[in-house]
Legacy VTK file of the C-alpha trace (Angstrom):
# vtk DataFile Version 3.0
C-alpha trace
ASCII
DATASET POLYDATA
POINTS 492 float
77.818 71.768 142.841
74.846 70.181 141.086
73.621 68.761 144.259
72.940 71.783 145.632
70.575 73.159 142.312
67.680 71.232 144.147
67.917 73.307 147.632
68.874 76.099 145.756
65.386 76.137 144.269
63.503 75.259 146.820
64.789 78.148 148.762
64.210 80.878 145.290
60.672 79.557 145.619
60.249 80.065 149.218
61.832 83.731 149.066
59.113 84.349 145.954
56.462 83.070 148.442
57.276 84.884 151.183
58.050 87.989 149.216
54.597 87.811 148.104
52.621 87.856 151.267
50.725 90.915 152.479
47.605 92.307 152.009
46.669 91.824 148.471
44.591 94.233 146.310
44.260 98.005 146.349
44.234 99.736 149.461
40.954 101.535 149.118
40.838 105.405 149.009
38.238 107.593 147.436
39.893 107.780 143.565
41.626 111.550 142.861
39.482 111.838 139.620
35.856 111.243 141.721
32.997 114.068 140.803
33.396 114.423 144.555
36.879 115.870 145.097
36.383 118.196 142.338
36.343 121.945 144.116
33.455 123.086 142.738
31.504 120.289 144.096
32.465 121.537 147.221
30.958 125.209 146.973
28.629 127.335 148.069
25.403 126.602 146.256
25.242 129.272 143.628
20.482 129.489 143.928
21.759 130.358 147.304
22.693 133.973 146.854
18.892 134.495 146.558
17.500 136.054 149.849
15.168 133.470 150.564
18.100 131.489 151.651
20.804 131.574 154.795
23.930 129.769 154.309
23.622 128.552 158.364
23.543 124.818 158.843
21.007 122.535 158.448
19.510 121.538 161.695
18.926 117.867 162.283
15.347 118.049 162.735
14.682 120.248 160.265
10.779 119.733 160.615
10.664 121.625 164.169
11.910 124.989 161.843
8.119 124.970 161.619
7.239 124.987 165.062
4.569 123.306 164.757
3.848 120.778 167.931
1.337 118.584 165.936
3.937 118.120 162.577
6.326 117.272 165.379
4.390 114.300 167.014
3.612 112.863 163.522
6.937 112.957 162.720
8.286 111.576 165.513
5.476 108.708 165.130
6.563 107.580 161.749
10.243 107.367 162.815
9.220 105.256 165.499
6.655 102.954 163.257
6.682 103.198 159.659
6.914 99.901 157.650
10.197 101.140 155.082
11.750 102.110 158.351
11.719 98.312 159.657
12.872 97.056 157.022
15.892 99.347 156.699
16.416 98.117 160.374
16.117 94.818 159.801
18.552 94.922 156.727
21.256 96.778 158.896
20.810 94.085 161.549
21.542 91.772 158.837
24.460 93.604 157.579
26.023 93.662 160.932
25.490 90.204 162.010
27.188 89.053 158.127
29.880 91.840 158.928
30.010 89.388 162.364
30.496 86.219 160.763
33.447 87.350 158.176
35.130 88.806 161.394
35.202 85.285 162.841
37.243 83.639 160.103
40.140 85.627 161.384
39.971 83.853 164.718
40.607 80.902 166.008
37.834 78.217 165.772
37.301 75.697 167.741
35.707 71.908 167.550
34.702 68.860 169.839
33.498 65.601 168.743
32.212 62.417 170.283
30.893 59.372 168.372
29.948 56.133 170.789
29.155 53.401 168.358
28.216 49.765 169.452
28.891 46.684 166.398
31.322 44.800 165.033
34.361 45.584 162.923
35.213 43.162 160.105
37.803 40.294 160.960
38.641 39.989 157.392
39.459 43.176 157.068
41.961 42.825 159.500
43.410 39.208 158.282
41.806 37.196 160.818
40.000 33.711 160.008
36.844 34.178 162.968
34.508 36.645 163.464
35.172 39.532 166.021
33.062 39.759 168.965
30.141 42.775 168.677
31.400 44.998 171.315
30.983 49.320 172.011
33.462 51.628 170.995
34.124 55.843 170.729
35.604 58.296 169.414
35.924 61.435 171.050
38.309 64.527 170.726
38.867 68.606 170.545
40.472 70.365 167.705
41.580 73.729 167.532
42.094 75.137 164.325
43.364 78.890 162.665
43.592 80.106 158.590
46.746 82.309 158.078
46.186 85.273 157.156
49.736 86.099 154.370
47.499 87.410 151.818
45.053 89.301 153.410
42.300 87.351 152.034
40.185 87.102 155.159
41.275 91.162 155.918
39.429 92.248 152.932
36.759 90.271 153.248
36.400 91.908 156.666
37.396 95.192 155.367
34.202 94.642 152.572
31.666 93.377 154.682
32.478 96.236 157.186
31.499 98.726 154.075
28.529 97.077 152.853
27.660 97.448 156.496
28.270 100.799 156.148
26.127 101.169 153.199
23.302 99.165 154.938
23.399 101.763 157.559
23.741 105.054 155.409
20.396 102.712 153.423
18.325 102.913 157.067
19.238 106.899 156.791
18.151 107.511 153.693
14.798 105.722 154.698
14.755 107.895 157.722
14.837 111.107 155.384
12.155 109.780 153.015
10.129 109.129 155.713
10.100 112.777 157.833
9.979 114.160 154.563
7.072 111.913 153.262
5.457 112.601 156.612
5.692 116.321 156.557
4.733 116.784 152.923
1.172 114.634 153.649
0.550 116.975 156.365
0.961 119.487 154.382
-0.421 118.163 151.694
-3.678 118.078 154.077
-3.312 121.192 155.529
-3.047 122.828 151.579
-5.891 121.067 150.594
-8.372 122.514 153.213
-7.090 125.861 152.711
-8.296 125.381 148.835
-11.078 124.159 150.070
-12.043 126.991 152.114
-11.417 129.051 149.236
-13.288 127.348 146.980
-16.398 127.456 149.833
-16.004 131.021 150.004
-15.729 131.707 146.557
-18.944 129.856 146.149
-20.494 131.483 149.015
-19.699 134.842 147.516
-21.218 133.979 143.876
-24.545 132.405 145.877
-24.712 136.221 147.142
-24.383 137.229 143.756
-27.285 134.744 142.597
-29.562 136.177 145.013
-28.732 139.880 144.177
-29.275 138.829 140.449
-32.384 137.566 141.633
-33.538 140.680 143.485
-32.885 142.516 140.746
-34.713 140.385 138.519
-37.689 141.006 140.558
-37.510 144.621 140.356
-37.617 144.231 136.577
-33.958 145.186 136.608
-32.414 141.924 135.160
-33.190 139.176 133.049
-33.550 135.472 133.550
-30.279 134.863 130.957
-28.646 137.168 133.867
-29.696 134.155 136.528
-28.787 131.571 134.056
-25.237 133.003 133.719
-24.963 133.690 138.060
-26.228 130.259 138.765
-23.705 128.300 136.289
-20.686 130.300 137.170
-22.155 129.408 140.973
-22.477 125.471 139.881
-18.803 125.640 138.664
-17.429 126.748 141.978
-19.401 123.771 143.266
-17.751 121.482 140.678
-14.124 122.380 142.298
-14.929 121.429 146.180
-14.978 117.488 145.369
-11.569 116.903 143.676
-10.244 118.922 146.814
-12.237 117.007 149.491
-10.571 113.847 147.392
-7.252 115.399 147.892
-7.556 116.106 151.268
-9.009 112.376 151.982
-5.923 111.167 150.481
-2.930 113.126 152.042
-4.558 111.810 155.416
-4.836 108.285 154.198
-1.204 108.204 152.885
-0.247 110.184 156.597
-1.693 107.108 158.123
-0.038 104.588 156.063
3.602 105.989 157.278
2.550 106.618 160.530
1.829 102.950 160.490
-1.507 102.862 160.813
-4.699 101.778 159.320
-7.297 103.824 157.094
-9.722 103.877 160.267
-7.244 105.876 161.962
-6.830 109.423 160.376
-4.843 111.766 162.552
-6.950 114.448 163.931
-4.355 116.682 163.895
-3.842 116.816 160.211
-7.828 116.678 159.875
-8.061 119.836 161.755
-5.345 121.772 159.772
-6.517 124.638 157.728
-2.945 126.457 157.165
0.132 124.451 155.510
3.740 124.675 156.902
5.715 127.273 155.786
8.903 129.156 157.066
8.226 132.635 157.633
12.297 133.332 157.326
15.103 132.183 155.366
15.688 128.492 154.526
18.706 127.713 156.062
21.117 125.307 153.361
24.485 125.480 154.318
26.741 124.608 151.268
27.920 122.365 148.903
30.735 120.861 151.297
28.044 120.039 154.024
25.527 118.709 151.562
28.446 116.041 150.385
29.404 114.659 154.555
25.417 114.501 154.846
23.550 113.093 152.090
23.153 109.250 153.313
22.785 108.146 149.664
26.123 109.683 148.771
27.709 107.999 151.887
25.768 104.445 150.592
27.389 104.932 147.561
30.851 105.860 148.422
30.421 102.874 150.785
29.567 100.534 147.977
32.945 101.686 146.283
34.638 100.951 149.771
33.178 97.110 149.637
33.608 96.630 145.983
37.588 97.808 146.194
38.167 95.504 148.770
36.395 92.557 146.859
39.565 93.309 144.630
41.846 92.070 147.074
39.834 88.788 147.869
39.575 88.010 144.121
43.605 88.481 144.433
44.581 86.175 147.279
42.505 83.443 145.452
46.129 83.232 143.469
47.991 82.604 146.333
47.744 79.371 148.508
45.613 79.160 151.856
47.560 77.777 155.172
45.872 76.340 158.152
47.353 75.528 161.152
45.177 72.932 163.398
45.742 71.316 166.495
43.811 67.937 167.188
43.592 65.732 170.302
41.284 62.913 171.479
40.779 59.157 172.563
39.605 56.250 170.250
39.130 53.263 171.005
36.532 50.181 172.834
34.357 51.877 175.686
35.952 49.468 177.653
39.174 50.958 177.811
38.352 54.451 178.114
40.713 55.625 180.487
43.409 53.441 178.660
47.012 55.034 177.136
47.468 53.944 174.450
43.895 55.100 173.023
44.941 58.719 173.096
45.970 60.636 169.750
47.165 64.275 168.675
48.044 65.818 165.717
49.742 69.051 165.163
50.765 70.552 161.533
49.795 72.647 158.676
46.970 72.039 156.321
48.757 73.715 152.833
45.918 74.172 150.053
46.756 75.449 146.634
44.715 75.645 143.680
47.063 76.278 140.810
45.644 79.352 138.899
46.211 77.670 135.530
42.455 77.439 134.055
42.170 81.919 133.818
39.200 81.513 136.369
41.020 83.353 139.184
42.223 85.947 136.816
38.664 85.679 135.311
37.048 86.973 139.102
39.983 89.294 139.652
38.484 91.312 136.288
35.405 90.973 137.270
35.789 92.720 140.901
37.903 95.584 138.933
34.983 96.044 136.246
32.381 96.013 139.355
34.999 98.630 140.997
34.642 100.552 138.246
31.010 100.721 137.953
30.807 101.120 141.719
32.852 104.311 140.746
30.365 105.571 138.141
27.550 104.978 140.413
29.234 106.970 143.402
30.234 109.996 140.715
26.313 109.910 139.800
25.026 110.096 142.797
27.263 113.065 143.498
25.977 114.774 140.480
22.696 114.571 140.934
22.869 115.803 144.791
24.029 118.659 143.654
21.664 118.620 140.494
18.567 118.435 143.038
19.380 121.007 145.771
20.453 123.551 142.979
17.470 122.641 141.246
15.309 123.082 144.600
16.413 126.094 145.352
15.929 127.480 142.257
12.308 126.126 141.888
11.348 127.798 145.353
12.821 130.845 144.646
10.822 131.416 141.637
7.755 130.099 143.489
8.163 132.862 145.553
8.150 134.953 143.020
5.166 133.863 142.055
3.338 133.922 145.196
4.066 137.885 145.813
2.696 138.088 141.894
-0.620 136.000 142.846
-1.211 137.706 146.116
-0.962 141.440 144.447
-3.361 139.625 142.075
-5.892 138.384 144.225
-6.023 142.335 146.343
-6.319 143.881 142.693
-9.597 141.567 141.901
-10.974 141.532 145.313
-10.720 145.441 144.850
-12.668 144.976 140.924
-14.829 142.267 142.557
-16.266 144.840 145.387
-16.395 147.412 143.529
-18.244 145.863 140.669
-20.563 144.734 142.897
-21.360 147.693 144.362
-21.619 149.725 141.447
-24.262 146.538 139.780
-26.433 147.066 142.983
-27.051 150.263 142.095
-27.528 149.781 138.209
-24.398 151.685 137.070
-22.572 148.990 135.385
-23.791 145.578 133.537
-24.038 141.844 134.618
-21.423 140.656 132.772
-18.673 142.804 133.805
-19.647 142.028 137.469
-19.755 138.395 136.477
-16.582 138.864 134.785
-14.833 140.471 138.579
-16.361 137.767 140.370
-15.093 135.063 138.519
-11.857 136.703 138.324
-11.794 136.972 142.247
-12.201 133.120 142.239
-9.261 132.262 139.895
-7.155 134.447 141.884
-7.912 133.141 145.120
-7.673 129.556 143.841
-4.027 130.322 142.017
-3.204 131.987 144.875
-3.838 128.970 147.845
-2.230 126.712 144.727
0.408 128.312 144.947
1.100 128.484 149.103
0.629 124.670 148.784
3.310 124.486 146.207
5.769 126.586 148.040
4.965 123.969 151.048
6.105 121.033 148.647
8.604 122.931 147.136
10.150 123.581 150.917
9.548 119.627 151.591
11.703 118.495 148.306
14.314 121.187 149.114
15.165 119.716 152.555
14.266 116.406 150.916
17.235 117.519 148.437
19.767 119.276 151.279
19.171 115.341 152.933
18.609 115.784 156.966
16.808 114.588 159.121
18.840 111.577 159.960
21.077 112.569 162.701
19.071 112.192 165.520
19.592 108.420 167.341
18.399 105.458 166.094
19.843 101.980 164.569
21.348 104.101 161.552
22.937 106.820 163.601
26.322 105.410 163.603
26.721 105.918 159.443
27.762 109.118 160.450
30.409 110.730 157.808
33.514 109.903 159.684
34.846 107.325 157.358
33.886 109.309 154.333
35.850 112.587 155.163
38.679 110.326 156.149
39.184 108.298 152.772
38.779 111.831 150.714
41.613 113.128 152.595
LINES 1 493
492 0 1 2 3 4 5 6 7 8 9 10 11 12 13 14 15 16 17 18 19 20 21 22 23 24 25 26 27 28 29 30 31 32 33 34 35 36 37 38 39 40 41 42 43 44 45 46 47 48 49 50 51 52 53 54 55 56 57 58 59 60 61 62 63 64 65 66 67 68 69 70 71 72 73 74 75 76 77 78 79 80 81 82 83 84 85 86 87 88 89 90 91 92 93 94 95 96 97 98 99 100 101 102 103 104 105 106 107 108 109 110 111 112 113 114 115 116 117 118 119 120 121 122 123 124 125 126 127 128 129 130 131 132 133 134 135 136 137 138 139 140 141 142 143 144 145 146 147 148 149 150 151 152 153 154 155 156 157 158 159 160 161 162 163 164 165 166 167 168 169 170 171 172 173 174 175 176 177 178 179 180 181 182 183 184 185 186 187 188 189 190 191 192 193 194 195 196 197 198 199 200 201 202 203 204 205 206 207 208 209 210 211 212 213 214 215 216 217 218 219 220 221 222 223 224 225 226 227 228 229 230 231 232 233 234 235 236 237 238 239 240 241 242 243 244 245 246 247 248 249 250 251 252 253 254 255 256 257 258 259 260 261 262 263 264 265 266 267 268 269 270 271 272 273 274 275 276 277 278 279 280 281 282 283 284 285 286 287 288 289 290 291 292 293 294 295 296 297 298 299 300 301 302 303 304 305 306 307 308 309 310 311 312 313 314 315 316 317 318 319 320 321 322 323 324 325 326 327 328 329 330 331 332 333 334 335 336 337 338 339 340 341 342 343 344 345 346 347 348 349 350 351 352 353 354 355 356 357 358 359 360 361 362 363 364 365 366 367 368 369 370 371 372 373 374 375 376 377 378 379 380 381 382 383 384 385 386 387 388 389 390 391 392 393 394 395 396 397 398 399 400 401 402 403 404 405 406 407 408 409 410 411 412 413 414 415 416 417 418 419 420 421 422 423 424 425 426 427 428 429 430 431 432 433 434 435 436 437 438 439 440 441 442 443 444 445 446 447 448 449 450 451 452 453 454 455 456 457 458 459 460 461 462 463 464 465 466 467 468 469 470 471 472 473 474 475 476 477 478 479 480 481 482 483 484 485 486 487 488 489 490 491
């Protein structure tokens, strides 16, 4: 009876091992308490009852809504050439080619070796009383060799690199949004600031006709010099506006260049030339809160991230349990002489069983550590859901009320044109004073000025909206594959 304790042992330990292989760690699924499962997350936007807004589907391009042929081209231009862009690229290539080289761990790998050598061996370290003759030798062989998988140590490292390459990709999206968006809002930026500047010209032409009816009148003993003093300042602070806007202008072209890739020496023409900024003409279309979770790359990057760092769990895991190599070896050794001979071959076939004894805390140590970055990669992927939603509410709500605004200033600027010419007609003929036709004209100014302020706002304000409803990715390119496939699959 007691001889049989020993076996009896051995075989309780060998059902414990084999009762603990698997795949180790949690199987990874989006957690039932993420922001992103909650219902409301998933709703229509509530800024979109307002009727500047259609609950229709993004487009992919969103840019061509504009149909405008030259914001196309640039677009297209940047995607194809912008600096961020290539680097997003070159990071996914990365990603992929690491994804690549955890893959190959879980297959076979294979080794040859030859070593021709030409000295002498030591007689003495053989028992033998005279030197050995100098003479050439080898030693040449293949080996084939394979790590068992029974803790799923290499599968989650596979299973983690495949969602940080995930995340790399949803990364080059996200750069591919930043960029049509960056791209579009320069151009616009452009196109607003020679509108203002237009204004501003015209608004000073109009005061210089002013000046010289002040000074006409002046001459027919009708005004007074204080009256020219008083034209010709309000005149030299029109002036004082056109250079910040010619700055402006300079600059939205410079940083167009700069993502189209190019140099300062190379302005775009097209965005030189443009007088009018971008603007739909009909309801922004923003689908809802559903769509706005499947496309936003930086909420797929981050739910990705929570894919990788779950996994990670697992490898920290199988760190407990030993690692089993099987290896096949087969070769010749011997003096070049006898190459060919028998009795220089060798194999070796077996198991290579390696087991580091969890007994200091530091696996358990790395196992805590993976959870605790789990759980930040959690908090990180409910944040960025958050504050998704937090910017496309808070878009739509800021161009809403822009609009608002913009009926407001135009009903403004009709009211003092209407002061402003009639003012001025009733001063050329003496029946009201300089100052209160000084007064209209200035007030014609500030309301044409608010006014083109505010169409380049709305512009922006339509820019950071789809900036916040995140298209503009789905068209082909090195990212295209991040599409939301294994996103909508883990939630369900």
């Amino acid at each position: 009876m007691r001889a049989t304790l020993p076996g009896r042992a051995a075989a309780a330990s060998l059902l414990v091992l084999l009762a603990a292989c698997g795949t180790v760690g949690p199987d990874y699924r989006v957690p039932e308490q993420a922001a992103v499962n909650k219902p409301s997350a998933a709703a229509p936007f509530a800024g979109a009852a307002e009727p500047a807004y259609s609950l229709a589907p993004l487009p992919p391009r969103w840019w061509r809504l504009y149909r405008d042929p030259a914001l196309e081209r640039l677009v297209e231009q940047a995607l194809a050439a912008n600096a961020d862009l290539r680097v997003a690229d070159a990071n996914l290539r990365r990603a992929r080619a690491l994804e690549q080289e955890v893959g190959a761990a879980g297959r076979p790998a294979l080794g040859v070796s030859a070593a021709p050598a030409y000295g002498r061996p030591s007689a003495a370290a053989r028992g033998l009383p005279e030197a050995l003759p100098d003479a050439a030798s080898y030693d040449a062989g293949v080996s084939v060799s394979y790590q068992v998988d029974l803790f799923g140590k290499i599968a989650r490292a596979i299973e983690a690199a495949d969602a940080d390459s995930g995340a790399a990709a949803a990364a080059y999206d996200l750069a591919r949004i930043n960029v049509a968006a960056g791209t579009v809002r320069a151009y616009a930026d452009a196109c607003a600031s020679a509108a203002q500047l237009q204004v501003a010209k015209r608004s000073l032409g109009l005061q210089q006709d002013f000046l010289d009816l002040t000074a006409q009148r002046i001459a027919a003993g009708r005004g007074t010099a204080l009256d020219a003093s008083r034209a010709r300042a309000q005149a030299e602070q029109l002036r004082a506006a056109l250079p910040p806007l010619q700055a402006a202008q300079r600059g939205a072209l410079l940083r167009l260049a700069a993502l189209l890739g190019d140099t300062p020496d190379k302005l775009p023409d097209s965005a030189a030339r443009c007088t009018v900024p971008p603007r739909l003409a009909f309801p922004v279309p923003v689908g809802d809160g559903a769509a706005l979770l499947r496309r936003r790359p930086d909420i797929r990057q981050a739910e990705r991230g929570l894919a990788a760092a779950s996994a990670r769990i697992g490898v920290a895991t199988a760190d407990l349990y030993p690692s089993i190599t099987l290896g096949l070896s087969a070769g010749s050794t011997g003096a070049l002489a006898g190459f060919d001979a028998g009795n220089a071959l060798r194999w070796s076939l077996g198991p290579l069983i390696s087991w580091s004894l969890p007994v200091n805390g530091a696996a358990r140590s790395r196992i805590a550590q993976a959870e605790a970055s789990n759980e930040a990669a959690l908090a990180r992927f409910d944040g960025t859901v958050l504050n998704a939603l937090r910017e496309a509410e808070t878009s739509l709500t800021v161009y809403a009320r822009e609009l608002d605004r913009n009926a407001a200033l135009k009903a403004a600027r009709e009211q003092s044109a209407l002061a402003a010419s009639q003012a001025s007609e009733l001063y050329r003929y003496g029946r009201t004073d300089f100052l209160t036709t000084l007064d209209t004209q200035r007030s014609l100014a500030s309301a044409e000025s608010a006014l083109t302020a505010s169409d380049a706002q709305l512009a922006s304000d339509q820019v950071a909206l789809f900036l916040a409803l995140g298209g503009g990715w789905e068209s082909a390119g090195p990212g295209a594959a991040a599409d939301s496939s294994n996103f909508t699959e883990t939630r369900k």
